[in-house]
Backbone as CSV, one residue per row, in Angstrom:
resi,resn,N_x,N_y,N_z,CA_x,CA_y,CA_z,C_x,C_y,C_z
1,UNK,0.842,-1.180,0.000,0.000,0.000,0.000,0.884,1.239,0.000
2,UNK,0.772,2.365,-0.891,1.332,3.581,-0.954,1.281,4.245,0.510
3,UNK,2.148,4.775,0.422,2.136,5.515,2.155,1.124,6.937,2.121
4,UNK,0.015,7.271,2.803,-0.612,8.555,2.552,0.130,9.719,2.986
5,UNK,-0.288,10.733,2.276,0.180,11.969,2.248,-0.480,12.634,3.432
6,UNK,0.279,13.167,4.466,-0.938,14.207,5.297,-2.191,14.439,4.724
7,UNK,-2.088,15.421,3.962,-3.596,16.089,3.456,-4.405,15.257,3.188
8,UNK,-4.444,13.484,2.726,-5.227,12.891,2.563,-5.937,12.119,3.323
9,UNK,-5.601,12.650,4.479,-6.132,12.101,5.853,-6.821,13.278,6.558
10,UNK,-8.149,13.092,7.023,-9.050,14.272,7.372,-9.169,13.824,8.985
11,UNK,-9.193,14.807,9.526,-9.562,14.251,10.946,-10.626,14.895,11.223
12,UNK,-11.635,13.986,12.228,-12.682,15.436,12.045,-13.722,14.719,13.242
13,UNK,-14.460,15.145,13.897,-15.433,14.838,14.955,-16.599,13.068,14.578
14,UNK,-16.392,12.760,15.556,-17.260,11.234,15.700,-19.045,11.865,15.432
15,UNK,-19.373,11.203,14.567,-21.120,11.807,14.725,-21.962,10.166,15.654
16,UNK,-22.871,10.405,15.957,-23.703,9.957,16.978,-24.055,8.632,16.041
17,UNK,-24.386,8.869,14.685,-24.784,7.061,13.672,-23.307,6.609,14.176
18,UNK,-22.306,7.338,14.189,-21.318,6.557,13.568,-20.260,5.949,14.671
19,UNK,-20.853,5.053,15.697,-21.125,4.424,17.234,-20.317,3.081,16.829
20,UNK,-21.663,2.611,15.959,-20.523,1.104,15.304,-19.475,0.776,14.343
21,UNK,-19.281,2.230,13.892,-18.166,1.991,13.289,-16.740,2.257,13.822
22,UNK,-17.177,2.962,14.735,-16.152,3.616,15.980,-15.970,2.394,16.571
23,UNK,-16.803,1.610,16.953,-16.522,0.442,17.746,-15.674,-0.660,17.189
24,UNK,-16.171,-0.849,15.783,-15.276,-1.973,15.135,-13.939,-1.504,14.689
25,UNK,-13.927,-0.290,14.636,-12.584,0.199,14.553,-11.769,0.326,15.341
26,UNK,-11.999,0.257,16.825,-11.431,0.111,18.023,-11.288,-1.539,18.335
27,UNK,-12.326,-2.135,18.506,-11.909,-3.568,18.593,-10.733,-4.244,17.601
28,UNK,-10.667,-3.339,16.639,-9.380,-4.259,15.599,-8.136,-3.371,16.289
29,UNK,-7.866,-1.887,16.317,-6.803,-0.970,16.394,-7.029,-0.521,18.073
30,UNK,-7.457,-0.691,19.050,-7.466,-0.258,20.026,-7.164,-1.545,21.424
31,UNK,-8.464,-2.302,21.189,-8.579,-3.664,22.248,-7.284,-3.942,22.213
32,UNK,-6.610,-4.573,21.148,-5.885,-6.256,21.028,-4.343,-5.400,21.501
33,UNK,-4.056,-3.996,21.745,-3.071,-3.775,21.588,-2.897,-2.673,23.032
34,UNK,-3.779,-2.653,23.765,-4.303,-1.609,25.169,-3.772,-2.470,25.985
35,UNK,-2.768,-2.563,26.540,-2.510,-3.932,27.953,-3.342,-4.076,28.664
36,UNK,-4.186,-3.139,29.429,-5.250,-3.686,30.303,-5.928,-4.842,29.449
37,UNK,-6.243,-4.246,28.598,-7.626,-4.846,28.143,-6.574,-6.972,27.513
38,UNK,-5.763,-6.198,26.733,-4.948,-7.339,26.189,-4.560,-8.380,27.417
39,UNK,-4.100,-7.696,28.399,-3.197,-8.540,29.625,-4.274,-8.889,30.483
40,UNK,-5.930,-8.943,30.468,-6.837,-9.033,31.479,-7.647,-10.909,31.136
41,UNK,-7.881,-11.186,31.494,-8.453,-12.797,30.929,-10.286,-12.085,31.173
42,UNK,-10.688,-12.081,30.419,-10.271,-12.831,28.837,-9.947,-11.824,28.391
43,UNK,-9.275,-12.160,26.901,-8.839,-10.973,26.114,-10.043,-9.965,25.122
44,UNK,-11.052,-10.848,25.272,-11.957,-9.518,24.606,-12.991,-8.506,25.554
45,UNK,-12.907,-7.102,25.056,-13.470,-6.238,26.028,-15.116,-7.105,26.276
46,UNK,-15.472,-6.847,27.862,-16.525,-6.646,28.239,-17.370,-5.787,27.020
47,UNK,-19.105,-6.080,27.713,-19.874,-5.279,26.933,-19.814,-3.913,28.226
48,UNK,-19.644,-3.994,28.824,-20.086,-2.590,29.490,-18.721,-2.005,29.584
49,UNK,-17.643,-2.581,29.088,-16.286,-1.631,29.139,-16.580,-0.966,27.540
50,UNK,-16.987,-1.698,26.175,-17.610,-1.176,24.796,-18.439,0.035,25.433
51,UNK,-19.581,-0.489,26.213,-20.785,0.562,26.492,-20.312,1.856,27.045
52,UNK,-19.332,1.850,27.825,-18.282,3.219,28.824,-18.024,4.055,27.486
53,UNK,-17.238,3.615,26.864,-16.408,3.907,25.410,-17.556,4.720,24.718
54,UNK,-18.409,4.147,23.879,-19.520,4.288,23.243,-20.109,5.854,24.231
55,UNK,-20.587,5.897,24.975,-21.402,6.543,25.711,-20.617,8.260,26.402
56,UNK,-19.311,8.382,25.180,-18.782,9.480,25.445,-19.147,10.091,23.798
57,UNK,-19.526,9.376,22.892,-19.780,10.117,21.480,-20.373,11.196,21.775
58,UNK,-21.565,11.257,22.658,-23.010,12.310,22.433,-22.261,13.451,23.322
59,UNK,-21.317,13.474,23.893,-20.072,14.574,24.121,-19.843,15.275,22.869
60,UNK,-19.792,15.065,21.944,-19.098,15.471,20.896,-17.345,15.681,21.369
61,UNK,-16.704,14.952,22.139,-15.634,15.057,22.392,-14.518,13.743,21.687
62,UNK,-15.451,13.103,20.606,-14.696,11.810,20.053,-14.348,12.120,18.617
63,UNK,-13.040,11.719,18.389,-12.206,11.862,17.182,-11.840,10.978,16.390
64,UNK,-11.626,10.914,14.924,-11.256,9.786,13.774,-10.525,10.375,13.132
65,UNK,-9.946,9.426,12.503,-8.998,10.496,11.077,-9.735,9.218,9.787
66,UNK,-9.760,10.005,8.963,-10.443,8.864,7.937,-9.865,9.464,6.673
67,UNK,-9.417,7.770,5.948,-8.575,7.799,4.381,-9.518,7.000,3.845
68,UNK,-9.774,8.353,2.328,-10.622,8.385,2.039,-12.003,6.559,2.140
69,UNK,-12.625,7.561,3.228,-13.775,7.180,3.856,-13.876,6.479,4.965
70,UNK,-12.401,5.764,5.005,-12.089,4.232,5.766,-11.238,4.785,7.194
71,UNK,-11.942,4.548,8.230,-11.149,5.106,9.968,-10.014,4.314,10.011
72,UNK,-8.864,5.471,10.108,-7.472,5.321,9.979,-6.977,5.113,11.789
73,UNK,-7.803,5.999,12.264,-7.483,6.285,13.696,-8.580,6.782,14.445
74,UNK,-8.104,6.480,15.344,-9.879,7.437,16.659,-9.489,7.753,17.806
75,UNK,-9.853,8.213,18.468,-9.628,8.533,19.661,-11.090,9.028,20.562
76,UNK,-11.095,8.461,21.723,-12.606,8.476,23.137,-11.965,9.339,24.062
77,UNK,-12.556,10.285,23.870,-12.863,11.285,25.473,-14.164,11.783,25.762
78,UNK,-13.859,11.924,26.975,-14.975,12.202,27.533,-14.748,13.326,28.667
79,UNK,-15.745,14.495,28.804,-15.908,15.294,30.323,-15.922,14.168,31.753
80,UNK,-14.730,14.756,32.515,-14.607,14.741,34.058,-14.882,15.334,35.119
81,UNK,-15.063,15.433,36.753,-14.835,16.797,37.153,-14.062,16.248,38.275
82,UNK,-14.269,17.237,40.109,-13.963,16.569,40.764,-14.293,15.479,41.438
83,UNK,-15.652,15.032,41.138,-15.961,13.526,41.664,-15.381,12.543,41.453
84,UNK,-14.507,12.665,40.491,-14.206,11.456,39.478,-13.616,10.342,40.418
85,UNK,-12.803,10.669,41.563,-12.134,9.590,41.807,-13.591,8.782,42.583
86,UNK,-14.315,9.258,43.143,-15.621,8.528,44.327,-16.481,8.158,42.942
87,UNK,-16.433,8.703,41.991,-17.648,7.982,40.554,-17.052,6.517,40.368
88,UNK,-15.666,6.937,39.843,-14.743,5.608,39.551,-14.689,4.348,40.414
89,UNK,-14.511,4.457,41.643,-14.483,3.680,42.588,-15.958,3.118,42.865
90,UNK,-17.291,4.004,42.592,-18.219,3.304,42.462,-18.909,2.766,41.462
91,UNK,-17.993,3.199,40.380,-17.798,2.166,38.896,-17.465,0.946,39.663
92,UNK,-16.388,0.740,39.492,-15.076,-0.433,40.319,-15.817,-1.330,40.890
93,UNK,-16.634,-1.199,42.118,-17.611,-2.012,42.901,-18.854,-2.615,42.233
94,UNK,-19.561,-1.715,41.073,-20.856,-2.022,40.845,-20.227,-3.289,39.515
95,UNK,-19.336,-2.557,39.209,-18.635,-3.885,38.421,-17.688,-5.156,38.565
96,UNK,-17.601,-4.803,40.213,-16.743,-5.995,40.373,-16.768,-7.498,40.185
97,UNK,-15.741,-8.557,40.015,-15.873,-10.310,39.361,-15.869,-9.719,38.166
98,UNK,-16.081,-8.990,37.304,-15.555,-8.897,35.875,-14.543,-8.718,35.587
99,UNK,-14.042,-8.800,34.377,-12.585,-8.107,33.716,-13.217,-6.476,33.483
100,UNK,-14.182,-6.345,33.154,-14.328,-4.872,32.906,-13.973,-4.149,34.731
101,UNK,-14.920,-5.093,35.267,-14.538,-4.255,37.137,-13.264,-4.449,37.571
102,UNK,-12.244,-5.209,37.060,-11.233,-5.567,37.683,-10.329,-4.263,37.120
103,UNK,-10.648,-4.108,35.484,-9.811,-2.723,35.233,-10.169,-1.479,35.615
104,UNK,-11.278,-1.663,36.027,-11.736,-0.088,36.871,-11.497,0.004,38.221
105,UNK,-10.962,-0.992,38.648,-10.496,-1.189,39.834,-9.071,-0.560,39.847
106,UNK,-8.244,-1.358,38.988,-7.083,-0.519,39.082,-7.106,1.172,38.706
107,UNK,-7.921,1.511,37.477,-8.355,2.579,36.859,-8.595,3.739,38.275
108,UNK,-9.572,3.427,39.003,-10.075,3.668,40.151,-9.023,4.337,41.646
109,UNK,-7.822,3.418,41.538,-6.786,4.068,41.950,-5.535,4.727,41.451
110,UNK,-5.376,4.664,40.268,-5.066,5.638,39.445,-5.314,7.441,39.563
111,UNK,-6.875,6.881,38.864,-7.585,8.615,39.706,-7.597,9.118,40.716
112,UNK,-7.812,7.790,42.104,-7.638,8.396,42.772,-6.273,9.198,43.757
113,UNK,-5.227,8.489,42.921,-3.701,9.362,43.218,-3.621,10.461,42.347
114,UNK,-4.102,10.658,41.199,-4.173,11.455,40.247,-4.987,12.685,40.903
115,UNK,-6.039,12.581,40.770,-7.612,13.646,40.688,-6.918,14.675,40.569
116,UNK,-6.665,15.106,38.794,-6.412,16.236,38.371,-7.461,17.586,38.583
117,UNK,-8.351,17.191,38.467,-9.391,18.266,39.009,-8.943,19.165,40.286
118,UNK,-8.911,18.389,41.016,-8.360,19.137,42.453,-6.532,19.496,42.720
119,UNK,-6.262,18.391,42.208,-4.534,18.550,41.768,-4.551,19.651,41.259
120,UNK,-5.360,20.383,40.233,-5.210,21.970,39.232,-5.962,23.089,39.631
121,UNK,-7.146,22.637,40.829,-7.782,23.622,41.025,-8.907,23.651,40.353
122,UNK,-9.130,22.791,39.005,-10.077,22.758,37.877,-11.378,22.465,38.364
123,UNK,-12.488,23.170,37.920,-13.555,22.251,37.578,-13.911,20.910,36.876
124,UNK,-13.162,20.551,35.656,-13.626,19.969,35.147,-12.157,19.823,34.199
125,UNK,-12.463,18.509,33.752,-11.182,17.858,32.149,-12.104,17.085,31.357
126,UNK,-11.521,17.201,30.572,-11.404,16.366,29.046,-10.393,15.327,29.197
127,UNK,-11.239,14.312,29.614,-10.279,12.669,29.346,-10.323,12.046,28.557
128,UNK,-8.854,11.435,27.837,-8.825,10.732,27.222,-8.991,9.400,27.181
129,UNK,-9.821,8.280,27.342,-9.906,6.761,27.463,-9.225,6.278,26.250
130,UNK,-9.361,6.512,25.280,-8.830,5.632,23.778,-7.988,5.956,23.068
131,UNK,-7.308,5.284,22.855,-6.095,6.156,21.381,-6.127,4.702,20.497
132,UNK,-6.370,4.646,19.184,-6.069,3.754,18.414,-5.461,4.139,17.219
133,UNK,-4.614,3.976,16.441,-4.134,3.546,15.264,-3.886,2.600,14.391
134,UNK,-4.351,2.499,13.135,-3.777,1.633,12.295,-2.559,1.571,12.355
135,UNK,-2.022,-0.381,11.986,-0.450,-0.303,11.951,0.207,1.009,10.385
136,UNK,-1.053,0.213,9.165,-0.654,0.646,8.006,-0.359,2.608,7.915
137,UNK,-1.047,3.222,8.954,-0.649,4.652,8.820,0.225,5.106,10.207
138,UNK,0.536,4.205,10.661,1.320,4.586,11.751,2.782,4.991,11.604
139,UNK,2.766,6.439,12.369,4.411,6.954,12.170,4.203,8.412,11.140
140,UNK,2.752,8.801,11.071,2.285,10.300,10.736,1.529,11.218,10.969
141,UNK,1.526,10.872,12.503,1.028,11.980,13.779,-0.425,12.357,13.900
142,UNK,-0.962,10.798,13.549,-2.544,10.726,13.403,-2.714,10.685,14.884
143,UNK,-2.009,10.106,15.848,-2.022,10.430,17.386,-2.094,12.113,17.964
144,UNK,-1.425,12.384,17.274,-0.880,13.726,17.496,-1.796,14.640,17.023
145,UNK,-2.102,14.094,15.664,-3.551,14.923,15.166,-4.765,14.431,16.350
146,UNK,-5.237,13.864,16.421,-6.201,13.804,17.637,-6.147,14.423,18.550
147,UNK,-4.912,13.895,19.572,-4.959,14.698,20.660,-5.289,16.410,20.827
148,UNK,-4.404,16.846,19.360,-4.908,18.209,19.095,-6.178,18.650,18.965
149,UNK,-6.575,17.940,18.192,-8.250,17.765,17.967,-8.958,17.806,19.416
150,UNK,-8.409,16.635,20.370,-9.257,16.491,21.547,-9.140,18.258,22.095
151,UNK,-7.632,18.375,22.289,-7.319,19.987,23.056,-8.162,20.962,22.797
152,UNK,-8.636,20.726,20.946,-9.334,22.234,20.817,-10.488,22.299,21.326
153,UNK,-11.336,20.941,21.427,-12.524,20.777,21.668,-12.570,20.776,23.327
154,UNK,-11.236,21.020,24.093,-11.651,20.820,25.570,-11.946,22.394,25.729
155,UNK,-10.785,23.195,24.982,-10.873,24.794,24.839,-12.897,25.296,24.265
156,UNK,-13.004,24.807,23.528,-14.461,24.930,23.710,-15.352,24.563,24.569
157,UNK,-15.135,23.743,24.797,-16.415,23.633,25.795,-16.296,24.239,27.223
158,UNK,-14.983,24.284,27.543,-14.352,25.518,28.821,-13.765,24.314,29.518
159,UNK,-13.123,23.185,29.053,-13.056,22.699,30.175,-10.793,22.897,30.249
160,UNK,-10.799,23.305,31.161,-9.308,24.149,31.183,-8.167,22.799,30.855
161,UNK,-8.468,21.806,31.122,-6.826,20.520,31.285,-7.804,19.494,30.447
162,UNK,-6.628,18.519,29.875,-6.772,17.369,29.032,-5.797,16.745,29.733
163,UNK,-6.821,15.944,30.253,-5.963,14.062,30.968,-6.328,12.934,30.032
164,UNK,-5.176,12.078,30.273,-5.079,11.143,29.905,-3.939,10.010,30.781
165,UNK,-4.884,8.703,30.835,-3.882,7.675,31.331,-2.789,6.835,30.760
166,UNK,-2.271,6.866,30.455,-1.186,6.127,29.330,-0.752,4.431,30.085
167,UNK,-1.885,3.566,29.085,-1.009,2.555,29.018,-0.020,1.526,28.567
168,UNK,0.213,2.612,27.485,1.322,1.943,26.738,2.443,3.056,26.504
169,UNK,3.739,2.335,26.072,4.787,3.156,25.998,4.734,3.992,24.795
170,UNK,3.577,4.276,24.073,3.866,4.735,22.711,2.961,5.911,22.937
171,UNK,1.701,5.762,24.015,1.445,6.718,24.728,1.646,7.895,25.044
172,UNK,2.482,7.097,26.129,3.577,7.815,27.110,4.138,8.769,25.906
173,UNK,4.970,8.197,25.084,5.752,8.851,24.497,5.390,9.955,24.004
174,UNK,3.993,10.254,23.639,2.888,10.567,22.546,2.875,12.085,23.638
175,UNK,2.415,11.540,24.404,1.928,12.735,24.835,3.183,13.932,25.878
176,UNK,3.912,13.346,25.967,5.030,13.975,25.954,5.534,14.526,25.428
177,UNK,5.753,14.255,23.950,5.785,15.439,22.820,4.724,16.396,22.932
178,UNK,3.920,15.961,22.966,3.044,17.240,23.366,2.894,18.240,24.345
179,UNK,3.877,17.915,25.417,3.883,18.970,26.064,3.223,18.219,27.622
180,UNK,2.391,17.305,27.719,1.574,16.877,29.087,2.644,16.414,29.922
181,UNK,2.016,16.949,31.387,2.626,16.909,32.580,2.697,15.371,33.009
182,UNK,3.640,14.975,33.397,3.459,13.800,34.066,2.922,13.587,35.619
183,UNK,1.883,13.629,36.044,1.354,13.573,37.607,1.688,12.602,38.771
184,UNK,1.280,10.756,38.179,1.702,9.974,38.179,2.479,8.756,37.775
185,UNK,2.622,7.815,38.192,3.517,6.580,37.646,3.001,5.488,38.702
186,UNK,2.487,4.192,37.643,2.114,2.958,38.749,2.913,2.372,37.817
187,UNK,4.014,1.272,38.788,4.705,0.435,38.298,4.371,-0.893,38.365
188,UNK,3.988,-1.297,37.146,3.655,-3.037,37.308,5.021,-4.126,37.244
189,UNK,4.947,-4.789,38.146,6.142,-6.106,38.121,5.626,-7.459,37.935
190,UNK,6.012,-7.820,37.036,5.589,-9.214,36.415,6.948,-10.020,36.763
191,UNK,6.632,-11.469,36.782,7.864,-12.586,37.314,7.044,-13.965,36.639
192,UNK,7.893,-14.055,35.394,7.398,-15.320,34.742,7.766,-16.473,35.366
193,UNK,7.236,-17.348,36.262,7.423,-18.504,36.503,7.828,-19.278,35.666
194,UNK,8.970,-20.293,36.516,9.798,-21.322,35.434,8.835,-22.549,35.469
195,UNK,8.933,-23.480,34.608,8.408,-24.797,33.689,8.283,-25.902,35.251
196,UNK,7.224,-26.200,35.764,7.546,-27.295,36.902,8.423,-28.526,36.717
């Protein structure tokens, strides 16, 4: 496949039909490659971790980049405020014994070392839950185009900071070029057991 040219990649706001296509475009470029979701048994998302996702469109705070016609990339945010860490945590519980409750569990203390809201003084953020990319356009700042995208749209609606949790290193990396503060760090330690 020819490599695309910037300009032929449009980025532009998620509309409210366009729910399942956002979705199947995330289950191929988002799920299989998110460690929570990848490293959690089982490996395919819950329906109510899809339904979380889904249920930030009517925000108008969700982003795609699309070649010609076909979603190259997307990205899920959604409005926060300061409740978030006591919402989360009673996410966490009402979902617990799932893989979806088990990642809002960790999710849950995350925020609650985080709670940028009060950490900034803020009313309110623009969070990021999703970042996906295609492998085939990856490496031409369709990440980068989003996140921008997300920024302008937090500047509209008034909401002053854009969070995001990074669980992957490409993330991390991502948004560091951009300029975002680092708040926290949870370190996971894994120890592969040897062969009995």
């Amino acid at each position: 496949m020819e490599n695309p040219k910037p300009d032929d990649i449009e980025v532009r706001q998620v509309c409210a039909g366009e729910s399942e296509e956002l979705m199947v475009f995330l289950l191929a470029h988002y799920y299989p490659e998110e460690p929570l979701t990848a490293g959690t048994s089982p490996p395919e998302p819950e329906a109510a971790d899809k339904e979380f996702l889904l249920s930030n469109v009517p925000f108008g705070t969700c982003f795609m980049a699309l070649q010609g016609g076909r979603i190259v990339a997307a990205v899920v945010a959604g409005p926060k405020d300061s409740h978030e860490p006591e919402h989360m945590a009673e996410e966490a519980r009402r979902h617990a014994g799932g893989k979806w409750g088990r990642i809002l569990h960790l999710l849950s203390a995350v925020e609650s070392a985080t709670d940028v809201c009060r950490r900034f003084g803020v009313p309110s953020s623009l969070h990021v839950h999703a970042l996906g990319v295609d492998p085939v356009v990856r490496g031409r700042s369709l990440g980068a185009r989003l996140m921008t995208a997300v920024a302008q749209r937090a500047r509209e609606l008034g909401h002053p900071l854009v969070s995001v949790d990074c669980t992957s290193v490409y993330s991390a990396r991502l948004v560091q070029r951009l300029g975002y503060q680092l708040v926290n760090t949870l370190r996971v330690i894994i120890r592969t057991l040897p062969e009995p």
